[in-house]
N, C-alpha and C positions, 0 to 999 in steps of 0.2 A: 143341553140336549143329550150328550152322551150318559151323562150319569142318568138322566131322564127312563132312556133307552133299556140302561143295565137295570134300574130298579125295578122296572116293566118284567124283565125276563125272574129278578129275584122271586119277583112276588109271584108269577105264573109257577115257576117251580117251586117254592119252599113256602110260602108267608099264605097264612088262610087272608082273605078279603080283608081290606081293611086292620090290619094288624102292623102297620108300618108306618114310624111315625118319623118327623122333621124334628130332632135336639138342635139344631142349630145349623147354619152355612150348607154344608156337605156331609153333615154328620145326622146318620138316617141311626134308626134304634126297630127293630122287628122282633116277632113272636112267631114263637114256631108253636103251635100247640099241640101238634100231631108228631109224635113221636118216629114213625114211619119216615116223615119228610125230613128230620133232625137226622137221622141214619143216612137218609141220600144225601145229605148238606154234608154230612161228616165225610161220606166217600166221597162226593164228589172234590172235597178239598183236599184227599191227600192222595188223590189219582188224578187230577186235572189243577196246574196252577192258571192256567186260562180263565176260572171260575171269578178269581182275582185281578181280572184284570177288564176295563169295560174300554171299548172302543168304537167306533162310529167313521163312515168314509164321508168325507164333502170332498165333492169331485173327485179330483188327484190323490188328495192327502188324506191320509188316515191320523185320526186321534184317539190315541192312547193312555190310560191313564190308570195306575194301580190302585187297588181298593185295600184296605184292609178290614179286618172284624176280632172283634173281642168277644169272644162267645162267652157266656155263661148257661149255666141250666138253674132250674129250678130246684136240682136237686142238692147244689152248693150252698145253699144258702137257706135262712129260714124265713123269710119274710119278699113280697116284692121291692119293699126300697132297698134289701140288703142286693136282691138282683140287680138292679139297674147299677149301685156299684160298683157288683162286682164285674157286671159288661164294661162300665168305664174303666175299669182298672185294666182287665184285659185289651180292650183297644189302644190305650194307651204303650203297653207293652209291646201288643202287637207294630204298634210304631218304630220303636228301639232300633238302631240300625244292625245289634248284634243277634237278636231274633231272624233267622232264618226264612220262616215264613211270614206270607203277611197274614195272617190268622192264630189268634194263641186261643185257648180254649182257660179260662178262671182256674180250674182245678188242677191246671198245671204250674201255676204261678203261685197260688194262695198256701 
């Protein structure tokens, strides 16, 4: 339900219709294709760590839970299989406990 919630608000703000897909469990994979919406994804991650984080109230209790993302562009790479990659690679990073944030952007790591 929460992560339900948050993916709802990702897609309303960043993700054109339908450009958001299930890789597995909790591991969602998206498309930005408007470059306009990739600029407010970008500010919004390094003015708002809130962006990262998705939570939901039942009753009393709030649930809270941290997101991360592996960004890539289209412009890192030459090929789509080489993107989805290089998104994996970034997420994965973006895990690291010594990463700072919970978001690493490909062309920071490659």
């Amino acid at each position: 339900m929460v992560m339900a919630e948050y993916m709802k608000a990702i897609i309303k703000n960043f993700v054109d219709e339908g450009m958001i897909y299930r890789v597995s469990g909790l591991e969602f994979s998206f498309i930005i294709t408007d470059y306009r919406k990739m600029d407010i994804l970008s500010r919004a991650l390094k003015k708002d760590d809130k962006l990262l984080k998705a939570s939901m109230k039942y009753g009393s209790d709030v649930i809270t839970t941290n997101v991360y993302m592996g960004i890539a562009l289209s412009s890192d790479v030459a090929n789509a299989t080489q993107l989805i990659e290089a998104a994996r690679k970034s997420l994965k990073t973006a895990l690291l406990d010594q990463v700072s944030t919970n978001y690493i952007y490909y062309k920071d790591i490659k």
